[in-house]
Kinemage of the C-alpha trace (Angstrom):
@kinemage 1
@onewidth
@group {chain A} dominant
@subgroup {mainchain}
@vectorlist {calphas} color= white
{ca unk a 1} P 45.722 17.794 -15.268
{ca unk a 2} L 44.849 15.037 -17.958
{ca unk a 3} L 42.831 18.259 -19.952
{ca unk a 4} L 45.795 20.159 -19.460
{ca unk a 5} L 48.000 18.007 -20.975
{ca unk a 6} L 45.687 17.601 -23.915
{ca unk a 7} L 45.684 20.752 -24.220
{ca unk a 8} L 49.192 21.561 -24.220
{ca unk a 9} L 49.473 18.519 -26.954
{ca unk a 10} L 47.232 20.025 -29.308
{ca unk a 11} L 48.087 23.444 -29.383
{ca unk a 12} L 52.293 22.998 -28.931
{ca unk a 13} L 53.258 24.006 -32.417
{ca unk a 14} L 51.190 27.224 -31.909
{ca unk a 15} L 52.629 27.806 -27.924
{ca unk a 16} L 55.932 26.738 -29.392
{ca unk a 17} L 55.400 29.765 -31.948
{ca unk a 18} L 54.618 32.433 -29.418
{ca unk a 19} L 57.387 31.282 -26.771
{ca unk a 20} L 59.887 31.675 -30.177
{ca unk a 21} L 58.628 35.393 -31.392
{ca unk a 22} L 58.783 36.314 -27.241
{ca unk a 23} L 62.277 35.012 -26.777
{ca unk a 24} L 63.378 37.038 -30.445
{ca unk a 25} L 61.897 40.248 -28.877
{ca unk a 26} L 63.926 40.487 -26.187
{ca unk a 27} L 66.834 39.361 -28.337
{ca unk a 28} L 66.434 42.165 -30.416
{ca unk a 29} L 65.813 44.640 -27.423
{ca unk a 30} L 68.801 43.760 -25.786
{ca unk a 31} L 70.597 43.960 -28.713
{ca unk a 32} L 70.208 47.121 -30.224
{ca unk a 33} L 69.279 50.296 -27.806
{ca unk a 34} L 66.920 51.859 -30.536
{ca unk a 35} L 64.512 49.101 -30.094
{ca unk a 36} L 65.515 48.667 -26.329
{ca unk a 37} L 64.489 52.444 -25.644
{ca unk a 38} L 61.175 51.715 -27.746
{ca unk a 39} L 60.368 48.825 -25.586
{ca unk a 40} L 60.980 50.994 -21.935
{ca unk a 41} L 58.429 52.911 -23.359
{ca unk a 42} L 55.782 50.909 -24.730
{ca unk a 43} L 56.216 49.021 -21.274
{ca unk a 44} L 55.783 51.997 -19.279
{ca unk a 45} L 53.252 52.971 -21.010
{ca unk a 46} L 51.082 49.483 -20.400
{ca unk a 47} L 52.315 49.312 -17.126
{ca unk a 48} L 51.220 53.232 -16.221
{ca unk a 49} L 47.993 52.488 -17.297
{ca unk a 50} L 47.274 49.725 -15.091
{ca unk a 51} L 48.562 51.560 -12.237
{ca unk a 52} L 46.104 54.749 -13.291
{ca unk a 53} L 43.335 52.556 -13.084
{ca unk a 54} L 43.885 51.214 -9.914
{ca unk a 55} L 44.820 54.537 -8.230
{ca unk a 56} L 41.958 55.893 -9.541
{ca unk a 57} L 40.007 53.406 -7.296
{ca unk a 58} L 41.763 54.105 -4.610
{ca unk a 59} L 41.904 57.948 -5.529
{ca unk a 60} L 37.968 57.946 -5.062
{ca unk a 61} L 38.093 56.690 -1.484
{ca unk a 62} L 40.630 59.430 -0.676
{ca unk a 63} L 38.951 62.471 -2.192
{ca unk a 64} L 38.413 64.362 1.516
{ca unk a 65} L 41.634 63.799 2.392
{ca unk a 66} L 42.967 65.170 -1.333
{ca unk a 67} L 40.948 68.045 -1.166
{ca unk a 68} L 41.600 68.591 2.494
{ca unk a 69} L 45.902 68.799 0.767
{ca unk a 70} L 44.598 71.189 -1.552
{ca unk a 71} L 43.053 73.521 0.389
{ca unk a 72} L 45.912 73.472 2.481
{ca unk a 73} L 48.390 74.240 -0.116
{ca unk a 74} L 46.315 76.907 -2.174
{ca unk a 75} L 46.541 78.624 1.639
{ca unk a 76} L 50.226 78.197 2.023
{ca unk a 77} L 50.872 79.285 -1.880
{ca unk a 78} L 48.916 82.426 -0.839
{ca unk a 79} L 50.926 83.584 1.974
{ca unk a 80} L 53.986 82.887 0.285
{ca unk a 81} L 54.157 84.860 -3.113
{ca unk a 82} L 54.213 88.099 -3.649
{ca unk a 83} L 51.835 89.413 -5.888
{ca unk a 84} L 49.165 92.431 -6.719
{ca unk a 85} L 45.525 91.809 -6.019
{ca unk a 86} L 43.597 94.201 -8.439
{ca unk a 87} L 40.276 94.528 -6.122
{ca unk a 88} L 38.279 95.568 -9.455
{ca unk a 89} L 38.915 92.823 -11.442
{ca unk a 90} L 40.180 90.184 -8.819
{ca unk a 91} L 42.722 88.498 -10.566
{ca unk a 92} L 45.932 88.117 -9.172
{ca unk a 93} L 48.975 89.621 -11.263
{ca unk a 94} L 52.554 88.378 -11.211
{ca unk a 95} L 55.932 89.280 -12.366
{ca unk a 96} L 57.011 86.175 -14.321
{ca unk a 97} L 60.082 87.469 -15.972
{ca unk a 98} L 62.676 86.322 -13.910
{ca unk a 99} L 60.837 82.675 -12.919
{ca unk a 100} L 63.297 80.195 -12.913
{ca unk a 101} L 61.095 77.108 -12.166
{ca unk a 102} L 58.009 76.343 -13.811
{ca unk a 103} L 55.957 73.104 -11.750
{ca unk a 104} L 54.147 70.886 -13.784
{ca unk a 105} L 50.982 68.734 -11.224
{ca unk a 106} L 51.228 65.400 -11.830
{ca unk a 107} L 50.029 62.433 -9.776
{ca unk a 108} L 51.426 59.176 -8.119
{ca unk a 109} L 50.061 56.005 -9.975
{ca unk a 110} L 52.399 53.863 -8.382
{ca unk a 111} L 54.435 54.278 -5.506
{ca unk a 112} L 57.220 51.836 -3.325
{ca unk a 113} L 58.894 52.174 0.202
{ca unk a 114} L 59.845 48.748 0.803
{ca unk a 115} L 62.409 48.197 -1.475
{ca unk a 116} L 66.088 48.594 -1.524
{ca unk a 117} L 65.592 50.780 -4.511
{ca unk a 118} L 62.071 52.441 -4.793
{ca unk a 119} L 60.897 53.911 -8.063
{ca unk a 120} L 57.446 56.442 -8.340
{ca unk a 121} L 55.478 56.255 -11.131
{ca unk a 122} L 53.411 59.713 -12.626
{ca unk a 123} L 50.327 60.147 -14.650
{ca unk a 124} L 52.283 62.778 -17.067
{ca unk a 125} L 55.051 62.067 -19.479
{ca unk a 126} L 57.120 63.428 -23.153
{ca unk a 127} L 53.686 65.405 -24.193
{ca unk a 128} L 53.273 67.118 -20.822
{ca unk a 129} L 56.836 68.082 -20.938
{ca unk a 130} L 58.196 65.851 -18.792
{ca unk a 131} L 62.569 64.889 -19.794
{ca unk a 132} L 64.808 63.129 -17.739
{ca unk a 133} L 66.892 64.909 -14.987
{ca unk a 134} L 63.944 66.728 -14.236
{ca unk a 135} L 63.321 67.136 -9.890
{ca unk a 136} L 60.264 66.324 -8.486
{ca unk a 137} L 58.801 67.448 -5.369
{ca unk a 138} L 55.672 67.453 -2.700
{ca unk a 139} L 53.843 70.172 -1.143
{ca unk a 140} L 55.954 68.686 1.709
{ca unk a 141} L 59.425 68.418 0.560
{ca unk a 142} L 61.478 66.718 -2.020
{ca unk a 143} L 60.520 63.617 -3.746
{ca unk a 144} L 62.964 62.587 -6.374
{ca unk a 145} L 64.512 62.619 -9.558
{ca unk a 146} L 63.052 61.590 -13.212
{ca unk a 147} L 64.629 58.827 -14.681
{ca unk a 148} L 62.637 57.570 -17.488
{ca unk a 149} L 60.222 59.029 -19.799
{ca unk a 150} L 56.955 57.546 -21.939
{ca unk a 151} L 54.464 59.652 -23.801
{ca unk a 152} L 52.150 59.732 -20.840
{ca unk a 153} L 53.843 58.138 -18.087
{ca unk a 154} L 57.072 58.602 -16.083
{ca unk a 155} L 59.129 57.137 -13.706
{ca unk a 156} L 60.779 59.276 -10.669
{ca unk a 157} L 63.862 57.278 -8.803
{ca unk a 158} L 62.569 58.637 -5.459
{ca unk a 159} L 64.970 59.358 -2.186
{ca unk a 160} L 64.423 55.852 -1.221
{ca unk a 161} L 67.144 54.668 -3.426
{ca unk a 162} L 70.282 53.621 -2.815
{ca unk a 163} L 72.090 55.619 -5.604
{ca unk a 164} L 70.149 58.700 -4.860
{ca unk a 165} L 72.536 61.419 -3.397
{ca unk a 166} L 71.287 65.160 -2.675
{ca unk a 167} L 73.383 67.798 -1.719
{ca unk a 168} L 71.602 69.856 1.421
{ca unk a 169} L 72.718 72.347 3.962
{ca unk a 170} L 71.727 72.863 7.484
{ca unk a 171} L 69.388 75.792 7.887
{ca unk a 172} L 70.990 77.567 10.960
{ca unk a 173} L 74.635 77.620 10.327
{ca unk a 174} L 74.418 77.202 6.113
{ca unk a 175} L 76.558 74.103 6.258
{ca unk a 176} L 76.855 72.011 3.388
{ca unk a 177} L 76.661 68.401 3.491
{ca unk a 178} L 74.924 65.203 1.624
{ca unk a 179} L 71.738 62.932 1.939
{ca unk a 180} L 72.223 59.300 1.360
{ca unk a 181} L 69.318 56.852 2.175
{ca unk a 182} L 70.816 54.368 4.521
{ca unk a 183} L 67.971 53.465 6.669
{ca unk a 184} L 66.198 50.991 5.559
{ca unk a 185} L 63.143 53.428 6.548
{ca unk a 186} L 61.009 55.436 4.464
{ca unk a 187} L 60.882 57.856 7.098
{ca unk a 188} L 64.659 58.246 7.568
{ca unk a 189} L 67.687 59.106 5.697
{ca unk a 190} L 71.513 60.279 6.297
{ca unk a 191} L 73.282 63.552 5.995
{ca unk a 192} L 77.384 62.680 5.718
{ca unk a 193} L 80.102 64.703 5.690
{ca unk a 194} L 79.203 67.059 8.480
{ca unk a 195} L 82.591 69.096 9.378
{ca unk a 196} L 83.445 68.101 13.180
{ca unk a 197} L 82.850 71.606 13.961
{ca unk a 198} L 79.272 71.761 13.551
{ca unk a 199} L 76.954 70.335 16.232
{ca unk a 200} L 73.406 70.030 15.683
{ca unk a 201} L 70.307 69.930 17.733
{ca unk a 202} L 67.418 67.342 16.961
{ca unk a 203} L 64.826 69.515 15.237
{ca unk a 204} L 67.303 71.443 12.810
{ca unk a 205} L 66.430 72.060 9.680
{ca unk a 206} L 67.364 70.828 6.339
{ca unk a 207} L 67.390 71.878 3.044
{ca unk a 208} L 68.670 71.719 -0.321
{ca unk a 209} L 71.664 73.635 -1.258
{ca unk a 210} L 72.837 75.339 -4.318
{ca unk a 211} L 75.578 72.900 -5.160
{ca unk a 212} L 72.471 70.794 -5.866
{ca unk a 213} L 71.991 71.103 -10.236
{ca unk a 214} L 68.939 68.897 -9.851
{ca unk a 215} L 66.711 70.563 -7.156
{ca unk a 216} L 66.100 74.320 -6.810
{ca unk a 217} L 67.723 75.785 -3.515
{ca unk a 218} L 65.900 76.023 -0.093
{ca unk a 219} L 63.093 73.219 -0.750
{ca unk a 220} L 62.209 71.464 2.519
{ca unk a 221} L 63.832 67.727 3.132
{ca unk a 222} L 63.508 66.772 6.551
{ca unk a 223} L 64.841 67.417 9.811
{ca unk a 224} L 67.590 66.288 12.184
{ca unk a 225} L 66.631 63.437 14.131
{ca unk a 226} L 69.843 62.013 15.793
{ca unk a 227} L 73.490 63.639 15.457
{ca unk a 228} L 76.187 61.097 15.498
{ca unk a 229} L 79.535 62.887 16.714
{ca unk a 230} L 82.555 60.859 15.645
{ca unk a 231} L 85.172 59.810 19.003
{ca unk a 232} L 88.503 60.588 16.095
{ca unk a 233} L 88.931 63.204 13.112
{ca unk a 234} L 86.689 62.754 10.709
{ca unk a 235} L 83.527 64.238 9.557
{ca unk a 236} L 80.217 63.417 11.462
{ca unk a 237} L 76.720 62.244 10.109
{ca unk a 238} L 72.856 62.974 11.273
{ca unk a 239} L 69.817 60.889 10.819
{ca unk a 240} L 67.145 62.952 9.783
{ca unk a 241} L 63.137 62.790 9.410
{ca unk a 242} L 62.181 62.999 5.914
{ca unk a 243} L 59.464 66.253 5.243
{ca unk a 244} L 57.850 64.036 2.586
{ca unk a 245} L 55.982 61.041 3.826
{ca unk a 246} L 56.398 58.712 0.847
{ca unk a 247} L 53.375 56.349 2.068
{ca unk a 248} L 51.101 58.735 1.703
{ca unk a 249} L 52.165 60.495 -1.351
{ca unk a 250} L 49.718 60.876 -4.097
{ca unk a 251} L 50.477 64.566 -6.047
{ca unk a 252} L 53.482 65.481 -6.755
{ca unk a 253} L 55.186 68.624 -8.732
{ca unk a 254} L 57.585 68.175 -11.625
{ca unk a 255} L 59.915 71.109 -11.514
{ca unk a 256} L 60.953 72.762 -15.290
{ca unk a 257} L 64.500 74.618 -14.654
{ca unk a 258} L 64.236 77.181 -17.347
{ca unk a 259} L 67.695 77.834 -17.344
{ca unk a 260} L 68.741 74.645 -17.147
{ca unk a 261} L 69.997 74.172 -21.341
{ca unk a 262} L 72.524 77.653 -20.308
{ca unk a 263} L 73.755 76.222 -17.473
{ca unk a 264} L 74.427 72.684 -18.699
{ca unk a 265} L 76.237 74.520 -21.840
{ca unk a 266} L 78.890 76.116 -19.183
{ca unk a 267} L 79.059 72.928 -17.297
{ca unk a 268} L 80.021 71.508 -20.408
{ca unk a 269} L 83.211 73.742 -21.127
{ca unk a 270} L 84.959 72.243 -18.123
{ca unk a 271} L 84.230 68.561 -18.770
């Protein structure tokens, strides 16, 4: 303590100097969004990096299990696109001109499920393409949306949040409804809105809708768990079981809607 002080005595003009120029910086951030955006993204950038590093440690311990995902997914990618096998020069040829999505890999860095609002964080940023807005997905389901950018990193407000809202529809019947997370649970979230009409079945499916501008129709987001009829008239609401297990996650898909500019330029006409 006594060397502490001493310390602290001999070097205060100097710590005085620092603790000044810190509290100016965030002055000036705060201040004037330029320098505010500029400091988001030299943070995220510092902070990314230290996440990479220790996800790579971790990623080393997990490579069976990551190449076990793969393997699975290359099969399931297989099965489900249609394309022409030339047997003489195996290569596989596909029809790109009316792709709507384009899915850049990226992987999880950093990752939370205990929070009241949980944020992802992604090896791949501005120079891999990555913008704001952009959906993000699993080989399991649906992950989230991007909400900030860096050069190489980016940060993905993920269904555990309490301002994320999806619009999804029930597989069997095509109803339309919306996913809140309510639950407390990474495993859980709640579909609201349900017309009083429509009863569901633990086990039915659920996935996004069109009405959705963020994610592309039909991707996988859970499953009913628990259907909560209301006694009066007004619209019911279902637990379900999210498809993604956010715990585990580790790659993740950044989807590119290629038509995206075109449509936001009509949605703009009516605003």
């Amino acid at each position: 303590m006594y060397n502490l002080r001493r310390f602290i005595l001999k070097h205060h003009f100097v710590i005085l100097f620092i603790l000044l120029e810190v509290i100016s910086v965030l002055l000036l951030a705060r201040s004037q969004n330029f320098h505010r955006n500029r400091m988001v993204n030299t943070t995220n950038d510092a902070v990314g990096k230290i996440y990479e590093w220790g996800s790579a440690v971790g990623n080393y311990f997990r490579l069976n299990s990551a190449n076990k995902q793969l393997a699975e997914e290359n099969a399931m990618l297989r099965k489900q696109l249609s394309v022409v096998y030339d047997t003489a020069s195996r290569v596989y040829a596909t029809n790109a001109g009316d792709t709507l999505y384009e899915y850049i890999p990226a992987q999880v860095v950093n990752n939370s499920t205990n929070q009241a609002n949980n944020y992802i964080i992604i090896n791949k940023g501005a120079v891999d393409g990555i913008m704001r807005d952009m959906s993000v997905v699993s080989t399991d389901g649906i992950v989230g949306v991007v909400t900030d950018v860096s050069r190489h990193y980016a940060s993905i407000m993920s269904l555990l949040h309490s301002k994320s809202v999806v619009g999804v529809r029930f597989k069997n019947n095509q109803e339309i409804a919306g996913l809140k997370w309510e639950t407390n649970n990474y495993r859980y979230g709640m579909v609201e809105d349900i017309p009083t009409h429509i009863v569901l079945q633990k086990g039915d499916t659920v996935v996004t809708s069109s009405h959705s501008y963020i994610f592309p129709e039909d991707l996988m987001v859970g499953t009913v768990e628990e259907f909560y009829p209301t006694a009066v008239d007004a619209l019911n609401r279902a637990k379900i079981r999210f498809a993604t297990d956010f715990s585990t996650l580790r790659h993740v898909y950044v989807v590119k809607d290629l038509h995206k500019p075109e449509l936001d330029s009509l949605k703009a006409k009516f605003q």
